[in-house]
N, C-alpha and C positions, 0 to 999 in steps of 0.2 A: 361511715364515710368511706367511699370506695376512690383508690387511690393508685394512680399507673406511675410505676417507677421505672425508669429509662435508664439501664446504667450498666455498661456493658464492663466492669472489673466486677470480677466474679468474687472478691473477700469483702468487698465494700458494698456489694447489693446485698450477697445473704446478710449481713449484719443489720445492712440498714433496713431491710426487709423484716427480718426481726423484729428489730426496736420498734417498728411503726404498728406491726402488728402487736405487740403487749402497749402499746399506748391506744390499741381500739381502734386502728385501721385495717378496713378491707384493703390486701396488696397484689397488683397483677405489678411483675417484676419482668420486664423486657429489655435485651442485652446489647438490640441494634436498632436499628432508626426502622429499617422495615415489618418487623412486628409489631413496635410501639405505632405506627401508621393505623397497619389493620386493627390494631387494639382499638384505639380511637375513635375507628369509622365504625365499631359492631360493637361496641359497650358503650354504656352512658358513666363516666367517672367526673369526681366532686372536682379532683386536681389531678394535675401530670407534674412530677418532679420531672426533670431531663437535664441529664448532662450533656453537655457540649460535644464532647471526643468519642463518637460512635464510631465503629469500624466501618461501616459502611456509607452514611451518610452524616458532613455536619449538622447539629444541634442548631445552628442559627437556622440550614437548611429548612429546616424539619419545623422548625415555630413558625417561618414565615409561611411555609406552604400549606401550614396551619390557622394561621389568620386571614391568609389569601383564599383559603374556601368557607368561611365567617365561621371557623371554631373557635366559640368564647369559653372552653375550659380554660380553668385558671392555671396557670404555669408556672412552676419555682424553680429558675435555673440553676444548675450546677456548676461552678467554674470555676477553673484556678487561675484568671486572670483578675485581679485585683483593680488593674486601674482604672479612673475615675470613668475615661472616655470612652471603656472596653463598657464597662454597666450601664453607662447610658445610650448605645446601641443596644442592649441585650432591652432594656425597657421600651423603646424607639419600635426594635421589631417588634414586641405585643408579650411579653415577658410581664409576670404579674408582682414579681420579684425574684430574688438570687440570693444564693450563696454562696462564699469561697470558701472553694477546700483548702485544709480538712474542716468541716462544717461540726457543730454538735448537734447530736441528733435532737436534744431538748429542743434547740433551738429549731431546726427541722419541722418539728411538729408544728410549734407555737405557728410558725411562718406558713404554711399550711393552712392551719384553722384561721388562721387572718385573710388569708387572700381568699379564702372559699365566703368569709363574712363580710368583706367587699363586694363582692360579685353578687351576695345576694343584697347588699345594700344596707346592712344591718351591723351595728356591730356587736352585741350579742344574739344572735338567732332564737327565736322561740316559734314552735311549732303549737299551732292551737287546733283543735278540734273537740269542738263542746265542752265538756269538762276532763279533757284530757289535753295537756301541757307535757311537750317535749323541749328539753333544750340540750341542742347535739353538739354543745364545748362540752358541756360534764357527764352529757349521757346521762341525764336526769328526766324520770318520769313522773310528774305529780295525777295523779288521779282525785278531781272533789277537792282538789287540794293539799290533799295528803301524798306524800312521798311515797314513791312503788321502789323497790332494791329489782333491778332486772342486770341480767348479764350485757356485755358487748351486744353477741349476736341478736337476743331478742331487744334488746333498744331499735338494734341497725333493721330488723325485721319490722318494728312499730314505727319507724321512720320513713320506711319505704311505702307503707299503705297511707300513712296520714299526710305524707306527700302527692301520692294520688291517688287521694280519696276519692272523686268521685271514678275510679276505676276500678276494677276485677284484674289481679295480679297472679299470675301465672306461676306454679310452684317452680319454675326455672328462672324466672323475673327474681323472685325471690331470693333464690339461690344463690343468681349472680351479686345480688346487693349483700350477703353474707359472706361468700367466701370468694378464695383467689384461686388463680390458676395453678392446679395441680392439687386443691384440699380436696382430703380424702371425705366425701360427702354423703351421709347414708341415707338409703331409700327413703327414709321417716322423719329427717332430721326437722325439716320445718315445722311437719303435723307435730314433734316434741316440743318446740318453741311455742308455737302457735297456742297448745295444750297446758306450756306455764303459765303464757302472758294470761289466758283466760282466767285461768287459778289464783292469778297473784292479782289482778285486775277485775276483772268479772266475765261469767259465763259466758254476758249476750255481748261484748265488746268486738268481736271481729266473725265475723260469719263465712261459713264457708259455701260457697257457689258448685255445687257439684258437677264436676267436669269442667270447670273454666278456672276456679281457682279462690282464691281468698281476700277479701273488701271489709273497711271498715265499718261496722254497725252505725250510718248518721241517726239514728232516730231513736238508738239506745244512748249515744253520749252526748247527745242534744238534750236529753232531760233535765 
């Protein structure tokens, strides 16, 4: 689950940046309203955390001119305004929920995978394709039924093809659904991924498209 954090105090992002990332989130971490902008219009993410108090432009700014061009990413405000009539503008503008600092990160997360399982309409999400079953709260893989042990990255890697499955996924498509802005990323890493999921899953379960990229085997896990 790939995830834009908006938070321009520089001890509170890397922390919270942190924390999101050992709890199995992909994190692009942006400091002011105008990269969080471009981030949004040239990457596809699950959620935008954003805090209100950007140096450059308000956070209420920045939601509205967000829903005002129909961007439905889901949005968990940051605020330290507490009162009743302050959160219920922040929801008003198209806010998917909040929080007031100081926030717990546990909490953070939870609120997160909740508003992403709204938006898909579900409240616990399960990804099907043939006889493979993903569910991306626990990051659980069952293959035939049986439980696969897979890492963050290769889950978040089998989540991006069986999302769109019937497409050809691009080893930078890929890329971006694994890691954030600045991870040090090496020439192989997906072909390594791609290489386990096979091993721990099976041989014919994702195929690779040479010169285009990487697609789920339908006619192998349709058996």
């Amino acid at each position: 689950m790939r995830v834009l954090f908006v938070e321009d105090d520089a001890l509170l992002g890397a922390s919270a940046k942190l924390g999101l990332e050992q709890d199995g989130f992909a994190v692009d971490w942006a400091t002011d309203g105008a990269s969080a902008d471009r981030a949004l219009v040239s990457h596809r993410y699950d959620a935008v955390v954003l805090d209100l108090g950007l140096p450059d432009v308000e956070g209420e700014r920045l939601l509205r001119s967000w829903r005002g061009r129909d961007d439905r990413t889901p949005v968990v405000v940051l605020t330290a305004r507490g009162f009743v009539l302050d959160r219920v503008r922040l929801l008003n503008l198209g806010a998917d929920d909040y929080l007031v600092k100081p926030f717990d990160l546990l909490e953070l997360c939870a609120r997160i995978r909740a508003v992403v399982r709204r938006t898909a309409g579900q409240s616990s999400e399960v990804l099907e394709c043939g006889a493979l079953k993903l569910y991306p709260e626990s990051q659980t893989v069952l293959w035939q039924g049986q439980r696969v042990e897979v890492t963050s990255k290769e889950f978040w890697l089998l989540e991006a093809l069986v999302r769109n499955k019937s497409r050809i996924l691009t080893r930078r498509q890929l890329e971006d659904a694994l890691y954030g802005w600045g991870d040090e990323v090496e020439s192989n890493a997906i072909e390594v991924h791609v290489h386990h999921l096979r091993r721990k899953i099976a041989r014919e379960l994702i195929m690779t498209v040479r010169g285009a990229g990487y697609s789920i085997n339908h006619d192998f896990v349709a058996r």
